[in-house]
N, C-alpha and C positions, 0 to 999 in steps of 0.2 A: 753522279751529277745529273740535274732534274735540267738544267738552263742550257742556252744553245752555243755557248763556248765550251772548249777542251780546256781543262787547267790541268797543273802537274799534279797525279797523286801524293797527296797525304797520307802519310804512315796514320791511321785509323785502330783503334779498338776499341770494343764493345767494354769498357770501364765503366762501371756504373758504381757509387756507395750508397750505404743509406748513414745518413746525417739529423739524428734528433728525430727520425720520425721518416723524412725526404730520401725517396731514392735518385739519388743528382748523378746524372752522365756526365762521362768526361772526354769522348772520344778523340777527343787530341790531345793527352798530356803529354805525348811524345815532344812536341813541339815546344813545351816549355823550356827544353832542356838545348840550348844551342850549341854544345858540343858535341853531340848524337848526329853521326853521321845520317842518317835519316833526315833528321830538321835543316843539317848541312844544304845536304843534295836536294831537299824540296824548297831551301831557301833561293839558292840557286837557279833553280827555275822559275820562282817567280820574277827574278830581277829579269832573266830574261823576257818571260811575258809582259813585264810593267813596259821595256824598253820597246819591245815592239808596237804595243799600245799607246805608248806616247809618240812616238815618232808620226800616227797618225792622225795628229791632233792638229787641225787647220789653225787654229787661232794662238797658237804656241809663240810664233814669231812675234806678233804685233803684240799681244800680252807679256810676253817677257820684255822689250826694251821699253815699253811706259814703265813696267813694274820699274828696272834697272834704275831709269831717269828719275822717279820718284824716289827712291830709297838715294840716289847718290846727290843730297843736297848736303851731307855734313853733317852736324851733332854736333852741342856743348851742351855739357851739364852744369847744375847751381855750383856754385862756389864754395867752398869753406875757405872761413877769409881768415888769418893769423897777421895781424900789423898790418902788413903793407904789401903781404904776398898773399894770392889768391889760386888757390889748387882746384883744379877743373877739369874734366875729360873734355878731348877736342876731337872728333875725325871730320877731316879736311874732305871733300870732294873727287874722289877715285882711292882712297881711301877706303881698306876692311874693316876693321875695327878700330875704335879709337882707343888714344893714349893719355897714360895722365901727364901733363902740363900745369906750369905753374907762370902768372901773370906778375910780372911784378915793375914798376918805375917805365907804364907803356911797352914794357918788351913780356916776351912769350918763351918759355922754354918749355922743351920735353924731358920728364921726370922718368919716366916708363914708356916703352914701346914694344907692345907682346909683338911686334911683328920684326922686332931687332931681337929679342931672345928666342923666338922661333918664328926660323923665315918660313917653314912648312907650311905656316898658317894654324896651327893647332892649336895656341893658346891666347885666351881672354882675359883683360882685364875684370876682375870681379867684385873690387872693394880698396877703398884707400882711405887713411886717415891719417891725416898731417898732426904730428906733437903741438901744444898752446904757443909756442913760440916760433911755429913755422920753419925751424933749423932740421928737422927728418918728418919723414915721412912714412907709414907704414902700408906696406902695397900687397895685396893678395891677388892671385891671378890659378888659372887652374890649364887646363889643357887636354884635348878630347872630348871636350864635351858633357865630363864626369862631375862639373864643380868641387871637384875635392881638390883646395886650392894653399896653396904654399903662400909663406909670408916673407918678406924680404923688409926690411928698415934700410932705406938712403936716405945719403944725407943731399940736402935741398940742395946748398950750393953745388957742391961737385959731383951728386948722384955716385959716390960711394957709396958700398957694398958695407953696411954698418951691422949686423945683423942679419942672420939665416942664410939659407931657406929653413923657414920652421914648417911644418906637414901638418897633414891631418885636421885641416882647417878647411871650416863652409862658409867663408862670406861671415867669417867672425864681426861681430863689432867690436872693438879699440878701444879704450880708455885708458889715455897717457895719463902719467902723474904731471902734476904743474912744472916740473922742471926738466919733463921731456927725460931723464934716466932711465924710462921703465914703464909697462903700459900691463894695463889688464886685458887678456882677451881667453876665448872660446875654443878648446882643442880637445879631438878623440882619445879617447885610451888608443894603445895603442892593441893593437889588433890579436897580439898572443894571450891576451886578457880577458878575452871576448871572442873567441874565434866566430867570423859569420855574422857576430854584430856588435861589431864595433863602431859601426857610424849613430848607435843608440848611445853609447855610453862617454857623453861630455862634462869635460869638469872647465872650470876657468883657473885661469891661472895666471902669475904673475912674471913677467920678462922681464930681465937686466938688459938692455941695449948694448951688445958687444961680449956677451957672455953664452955658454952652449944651452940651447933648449932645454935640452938633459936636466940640465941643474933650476930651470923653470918651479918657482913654489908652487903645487897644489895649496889654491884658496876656497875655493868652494863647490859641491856637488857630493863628494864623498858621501857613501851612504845612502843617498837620495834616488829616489826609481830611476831605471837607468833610460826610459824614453824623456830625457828634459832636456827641451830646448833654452839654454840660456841668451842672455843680453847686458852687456855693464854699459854704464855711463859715470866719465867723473867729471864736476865741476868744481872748482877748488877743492875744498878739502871733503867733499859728499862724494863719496862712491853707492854708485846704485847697482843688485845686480838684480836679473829679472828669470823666473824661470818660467817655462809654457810646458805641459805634457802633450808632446805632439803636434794635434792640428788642435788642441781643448781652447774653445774662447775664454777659461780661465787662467789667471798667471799669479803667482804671487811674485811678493818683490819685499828685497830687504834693502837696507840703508847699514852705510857706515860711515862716523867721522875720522879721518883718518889723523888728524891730530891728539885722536883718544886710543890712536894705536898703531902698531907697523905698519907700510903696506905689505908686511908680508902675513900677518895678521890682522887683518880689519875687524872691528869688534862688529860684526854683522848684524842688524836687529830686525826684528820682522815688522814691515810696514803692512802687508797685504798678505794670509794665509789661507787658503781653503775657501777663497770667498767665490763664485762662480760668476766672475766677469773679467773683464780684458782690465788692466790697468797696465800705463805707462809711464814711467816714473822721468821726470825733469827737472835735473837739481839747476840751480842758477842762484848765482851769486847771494850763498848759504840758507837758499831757501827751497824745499822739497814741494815740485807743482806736479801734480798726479792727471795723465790725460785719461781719464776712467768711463767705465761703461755699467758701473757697481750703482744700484737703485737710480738707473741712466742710462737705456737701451740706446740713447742715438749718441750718448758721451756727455760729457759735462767734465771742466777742470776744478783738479780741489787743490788745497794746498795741505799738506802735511804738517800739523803744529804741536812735536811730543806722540801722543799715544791718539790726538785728535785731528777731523778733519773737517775743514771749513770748504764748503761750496765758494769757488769765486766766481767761476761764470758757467751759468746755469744752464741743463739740457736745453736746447731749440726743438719745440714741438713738432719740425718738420725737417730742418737739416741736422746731414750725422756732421758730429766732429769729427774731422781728418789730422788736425795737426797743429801746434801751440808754439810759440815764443816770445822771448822777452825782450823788448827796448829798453835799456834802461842807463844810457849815457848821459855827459854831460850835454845842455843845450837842449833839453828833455822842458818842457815844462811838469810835466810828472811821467814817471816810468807807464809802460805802456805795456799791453798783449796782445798780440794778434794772434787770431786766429780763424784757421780755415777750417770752413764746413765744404760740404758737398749737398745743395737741397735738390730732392728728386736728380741725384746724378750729374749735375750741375754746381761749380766750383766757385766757391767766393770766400775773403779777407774781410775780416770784421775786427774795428782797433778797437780795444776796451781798456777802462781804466785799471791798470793793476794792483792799487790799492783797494778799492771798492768789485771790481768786477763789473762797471757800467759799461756799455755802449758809446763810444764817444764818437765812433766815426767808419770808415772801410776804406777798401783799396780797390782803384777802377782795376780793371780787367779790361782786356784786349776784346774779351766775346767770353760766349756760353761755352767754355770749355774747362778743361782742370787746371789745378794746381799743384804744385807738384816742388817736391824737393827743399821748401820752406827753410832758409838758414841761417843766421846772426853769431855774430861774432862772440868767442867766447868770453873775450874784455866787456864791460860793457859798452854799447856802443847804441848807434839809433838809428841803425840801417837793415835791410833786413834783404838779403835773393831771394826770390822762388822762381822757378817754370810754369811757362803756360805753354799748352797745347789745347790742339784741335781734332776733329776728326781729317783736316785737311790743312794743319798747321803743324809743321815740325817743331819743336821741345823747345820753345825760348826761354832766354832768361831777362826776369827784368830784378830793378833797384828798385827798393823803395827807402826813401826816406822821410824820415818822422817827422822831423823839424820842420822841413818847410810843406810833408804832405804832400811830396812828387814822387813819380812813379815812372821811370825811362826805363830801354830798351838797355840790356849791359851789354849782353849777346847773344848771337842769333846766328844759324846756321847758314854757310857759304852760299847755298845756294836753293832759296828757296821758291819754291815750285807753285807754278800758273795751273789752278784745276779747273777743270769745266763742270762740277757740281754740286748740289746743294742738299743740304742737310737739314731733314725735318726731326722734329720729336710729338710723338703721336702717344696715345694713352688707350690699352685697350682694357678689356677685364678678362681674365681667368676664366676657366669651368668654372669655378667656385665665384668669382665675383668680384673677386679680389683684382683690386687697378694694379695694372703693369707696365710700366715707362719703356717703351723702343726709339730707339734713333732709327733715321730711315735716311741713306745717303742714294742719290737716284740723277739720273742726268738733268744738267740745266739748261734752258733752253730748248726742250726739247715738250711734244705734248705729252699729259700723263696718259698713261698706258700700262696695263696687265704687260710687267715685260721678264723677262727671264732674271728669277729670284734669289740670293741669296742669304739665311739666313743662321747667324751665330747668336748663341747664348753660353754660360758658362756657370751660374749658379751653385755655387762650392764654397768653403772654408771662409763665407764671408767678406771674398774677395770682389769687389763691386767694379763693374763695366761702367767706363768712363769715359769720357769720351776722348780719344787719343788721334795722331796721326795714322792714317790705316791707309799705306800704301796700295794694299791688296783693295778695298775697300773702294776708293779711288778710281784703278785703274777698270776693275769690273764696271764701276757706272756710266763711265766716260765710254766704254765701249758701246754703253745701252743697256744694261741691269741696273738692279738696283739692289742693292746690299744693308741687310738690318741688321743691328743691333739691339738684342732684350733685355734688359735686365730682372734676370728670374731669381724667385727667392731660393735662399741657398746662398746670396750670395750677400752683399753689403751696402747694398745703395739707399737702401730706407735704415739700418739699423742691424742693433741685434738680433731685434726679433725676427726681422726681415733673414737676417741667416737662419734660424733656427726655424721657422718656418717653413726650412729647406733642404734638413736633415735627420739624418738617421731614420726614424719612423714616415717620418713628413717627407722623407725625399723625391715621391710622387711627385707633390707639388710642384718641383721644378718642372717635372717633364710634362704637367701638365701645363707650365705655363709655357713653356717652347710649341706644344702644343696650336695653344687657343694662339700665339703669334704666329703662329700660321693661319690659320683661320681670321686672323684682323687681314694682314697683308692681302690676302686671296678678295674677303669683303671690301676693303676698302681701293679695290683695283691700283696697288701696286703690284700684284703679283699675279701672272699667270699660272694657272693651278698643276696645268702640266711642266709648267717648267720651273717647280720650285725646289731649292736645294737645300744641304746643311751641310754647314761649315763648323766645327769644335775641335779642340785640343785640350789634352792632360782631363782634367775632373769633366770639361767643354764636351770631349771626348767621349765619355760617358753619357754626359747628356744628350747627343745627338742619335748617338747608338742607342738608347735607351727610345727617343723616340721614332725612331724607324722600326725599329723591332714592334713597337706597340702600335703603332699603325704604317705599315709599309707603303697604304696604298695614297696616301698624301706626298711623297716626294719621288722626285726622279734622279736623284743624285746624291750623293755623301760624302762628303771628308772628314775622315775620322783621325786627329793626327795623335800621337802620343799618348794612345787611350787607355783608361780602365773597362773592363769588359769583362772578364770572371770574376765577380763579385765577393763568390764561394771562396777564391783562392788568395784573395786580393791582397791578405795580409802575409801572407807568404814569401811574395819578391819585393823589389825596390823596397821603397820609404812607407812600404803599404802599413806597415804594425804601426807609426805614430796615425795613422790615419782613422783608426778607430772610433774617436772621440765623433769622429764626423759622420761616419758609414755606421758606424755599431762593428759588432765581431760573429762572424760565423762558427764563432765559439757559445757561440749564446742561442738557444732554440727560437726565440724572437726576433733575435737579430737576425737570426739566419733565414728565415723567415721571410723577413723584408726584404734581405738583401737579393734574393732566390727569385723573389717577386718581380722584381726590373731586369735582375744581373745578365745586359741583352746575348753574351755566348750564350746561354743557358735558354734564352727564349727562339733563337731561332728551332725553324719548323721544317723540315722535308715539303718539297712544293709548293710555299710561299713563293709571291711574285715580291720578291725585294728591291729597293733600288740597287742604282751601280754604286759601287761604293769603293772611295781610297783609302788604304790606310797607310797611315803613315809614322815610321817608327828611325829611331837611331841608334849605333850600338854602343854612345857613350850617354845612355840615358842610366842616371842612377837613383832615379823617382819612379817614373813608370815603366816595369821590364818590358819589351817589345815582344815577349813570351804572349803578354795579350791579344797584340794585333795577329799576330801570329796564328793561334787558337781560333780566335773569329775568322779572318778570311778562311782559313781549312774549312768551317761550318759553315759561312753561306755558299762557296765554290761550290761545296758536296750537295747542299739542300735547297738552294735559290731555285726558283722557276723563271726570275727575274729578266728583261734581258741583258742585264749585265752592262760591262763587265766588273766580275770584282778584283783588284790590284791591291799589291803591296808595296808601296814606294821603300826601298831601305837606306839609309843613310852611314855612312861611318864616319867617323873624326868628328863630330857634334854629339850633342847630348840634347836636355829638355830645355834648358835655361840659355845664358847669352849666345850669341852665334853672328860671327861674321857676316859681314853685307852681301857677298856675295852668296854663300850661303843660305841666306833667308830672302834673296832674289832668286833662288834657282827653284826654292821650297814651293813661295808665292805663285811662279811661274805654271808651276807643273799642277799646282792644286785648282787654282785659276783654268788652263788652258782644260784640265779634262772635266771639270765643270762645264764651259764653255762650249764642250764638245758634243756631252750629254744633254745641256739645256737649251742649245741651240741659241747662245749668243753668238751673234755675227757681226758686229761693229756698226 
């Protein structure tokens, strides 16, 4: 150890392979392995180290009860409406996680309460879908952290036990038959089939409602590579199912009518094969609308007619399409489409004619923020939910109706919260040139000033930075920082390309463009240069660590939560093998190549001045192994010059995905206060 802290020895060996040419060090694989009494005992004493390092965090107190009060204003999600009853998650105010509830005749009842079937607090709501007639409901929830989530079918009136638990389910999607007997959904092999990887090999299948899993029909997947991720949709008699290899932006999709065959036999036809683009298939009242990305990087809707497809509303040369649906009730003067784009990250409703594909008209919005959740009745009907959010607006829901062209408040959470900041959007350029969109949230009222920075981007699987409520975000500026937002490519806010721009080969580009957002911030005096930070998680993670390592001496601080960091090894744990399509493979001399090139375990240095850095990991993560964080802090602990400190926050009973309120106020708190400690926010 080069730096001026004591850490606990790390079990250490001089491991070294040669790979394709590369001779690549491994000195910590010990610590991959968390049953090794070694990884035990040096885990062990990190928590003790973190614990004592936190305790002497001055801005802990007043940092965690804003966070507390920000996060505790409540939650409602969009609707799925069936007649006359409206199923929607609710968490009330002092409140962990919410439940699913269903609205019906002005009264409210609760359907599911993960915190009535485990009072421990351990399990999450993860996915529900209510039958077309609103009489059951089918409910998935997981527990630990693991999202490996069980299904349950109650019935609405009396929340009987109709059905399951059926297993080995992720946040399946649903597709009931029209008369609610029986639904299509998404389930693992089971694991004696597949030893070690079974979370790869899913088939869909068909359920009886009141019948043993067991006896559940194999419909489709057999035979087919075992990394596919599926999706079904049924709208009357159209069953759609969808497959994806992995994280691949391509998907095919086939069609079946099921009037031309059992459901336990769908005569399945291929609408979409081998073509190298996202499509999303939307059957609606016997008609196949495809939300596609096929000779249409930013999306364009087609409709499916036979073996043909017709453009109805056309790519937008500047916004991506995010998401489609159909008006088409009585009291219509003609059936209608909405749909939402995102232009430059930024969230808007545009109504088009359905029959032609014109423009007729759009839906106000609240402000410059997203949309979210988009969803109309499976009848037809001429109403339509969505959410809006803010960078300083929790998750409303509004109505829109078509007929008269109004747009009201439906619902909106208990209690929502007084901010004292304000949120710009700035445009800088890349090394290369390339325009890059940042949100910048900073105190109001206050003068601008170079103040203590923090900065997150995430640039991955085409997953685009939005602008949402960010309690973390929030409370940092109001103390007197200021908090950015990038959107680097890699990720989805301009488009396909805009992802693709930002992997495999090209995945420099992200980090150079987190990069040059540090250098906008620092020029255009938001940021003081000593005291600029980064904040990432899951792929985030990667990007932050990836820029520190390449230039250390630009930040004073890091949080790394959930991260990828041996790049080399990457496909090896968690969910890393569908990941390929994204990263490339270390199996490939190029890929390996590339990957070896950023992969930041692999770049740290002996006597580097590093910043201090958190990492932050859980042991019910079943995406990213915490084997990585792990690996990394041993390497900068042992080789930092830096003044430190480096920590390892650990978590149990959580995982990467949903997580209680209180939970992800204890997370915010501690990642916040030792920011705050290193960058010298003071309130």
């Amino acid at each position: 150890m080069t730096g001026p802290h004591e850490y606990p020895p790390a079990p250490r060996t001089e491991l070294t392979e040669r790979l394709h040419g590369h001779l690549v060090a491994d000195p910590y694989r010990t610590l991959e392995d968390p049953q090794d009494p070694r990884t035990a005992a040096w885990s062990a004493a990190q928590d003790e180290l973190y614990r004592r390092a936190r305790s002497g965090w001055p801005m802990r107190a007043v940092l965690g009860k804003r966070v507390r009060d920000l996060l505790d204003t409540g939650a409602v999600s969009v609707p799925q409406v069936h007649g006359a009853r409206h199923f929607h998650t609710r968490r009330l105010p002092g409140e962990d996680r919410p439940s699913l509830v269903v609205t019906e005749d002005g009264t409210t009842r609760t359907l599911f309460d993960p915190a009535a079937l485990d009072p421990a607090g351990g399990t999450v709501l993860d996915e529900w879908s209510a039958a077309p007639d609103g009489s059951r409901v089918a409910v998935q929830s997981s527990t630990g952290g693991t999202e490996d989530s069980v299904l349950r079918v109650l019935d609405t009136a009396t929340g009987e036990l109709l059905s399951g638990p059926i297993d080995r389910l992720r946040r399946s999607t649903v597709a009931w038959l029209p008369d609610a007997t029986a639904f299509y959904y998404v389930r693992r092999l089971p694991p004696e089939l597949h030893p070690g990887e079974e979370r790869y090999h899913r088939r869909v299948w068909l359920h009886r409602v009141g019948t043993d899993p067991a006896e559940d029909v194999l419909v489709f997947g057999d035979g087919r590579a075992a990394d596919q991720y599926y999706a079904v949709d049924l709208d009357g008699p159209l069953l759609t199912v969808t497959a994806t290899a992995g994280a691949s932006p391509r998907t095919d999709v086939w069609l079946a009518d099921l009037t031309a065959g059992s459901p336990e036999r769908p005569v399945l036809r291929p609408v979409q094969e081998g073509v190298d683009a996202r499509t999303i298939p939307c059957p609606r009242g016997g008609v196949l609308y495809l939300r596609t990305h096929r000779s249409a990087p930013r999306g364009r809707v087609e409709v499916a007619e036979g073996e043909l497809r017709r453009v109805l509303v056309a790519q937008d040369p500047e916004a991506v399409l995010e998401d489609f649906a159909v008006l088409d009730g009585p009291g219509l003067e003609r059936p209608l489409a909405l749909v939402v784009r995102t232009r430059h990250a930024i969230g808007e409703i545009a109504v088009h004619d359905l029959a032609t594909g014109e423009r007729v008209g759009e839906v106000a919005l609240p402000g410059s923020g997203t949309v979210t959740g988009l969803r109309v009745r499976r009848e037809p009907g001429h109403e339509a939910w969505f959410g809006y959010t803010d960078h300083v607006t929790p998750t409303q829901v509004l109505r829109h109706d078509a007929r008269t062209g109004r747009t009201t408040l439906w619902a909106a959470p208990a209690g929502a919260p007084d901010t004292a900041v304000r949120t710009s959007r700035i445009v800088y350029r890349s090394h290369d040139g390339t325009p890059v969109r940042m949100f910048v949230i900073s105190p109001a009222g206050r003068p601008d000033r170079p103040r203590p920075t923090l900065l997150s981007g995430y640039g991955g699987f085409g997953a685009s930075v939005l602008p949402g409520y960010a309690a973390q975000a929030v409370a940092w500026a109001e103390a007197g920082g200021v908090y950015a937002f990038a959107c680097l490519r890699g990720g989805g806010e301009e488009g396909e390309e805009w992802h693709r721009a930002g992997r495999r080969e090209r995945k420099q580009n992200t980090f150079d463009d987190l990069d040059a957002a540090a250098d906008a911030l620092v020029a255009g005096g938001w940021a003081d240069p000593g005291r600029l930070g980064l904040v990432g998680s899951s792929n985030g993670g990667l990007t932050v660590a990836a820029a520190f390592t390449q230039h250390p001496e630009k930040y004073a601080a890091v949080v790394c939560a959930a991260p990828l960091l041996d790049m080399v090894r990457y496909e090896r744990s968690g969910m890393g093998r569908s990941w390929r399509d994204e990263y490339g493979s270390a199996e490939d001399p190029a890929g390996l190549a590339t990957l070896l090139g950023y992969s930041p375990y692999h770049r740290v240095r002996p006597g580097v001045r590093y910043p201090a850095v958190l990492f932050g990991v859980a042991d019910g993560d079943t995406r990213v192994d915490p084997l990585h964080a792990r690996k990394m802090c041993a390497a900068l602990q042992h080789d930092s010059a830096g003044a430190g400190p480096v920590l390892l926050r650990q978590e149990s009973g959580v995982g990467h995905g949903v997580r209680g309120t209180a939970s992800t106020a204890g997370l915010f708190t501690d990642v916040l206060a030792f920011l705050a400690d290193r960058l010298g926010l003071d309130g």
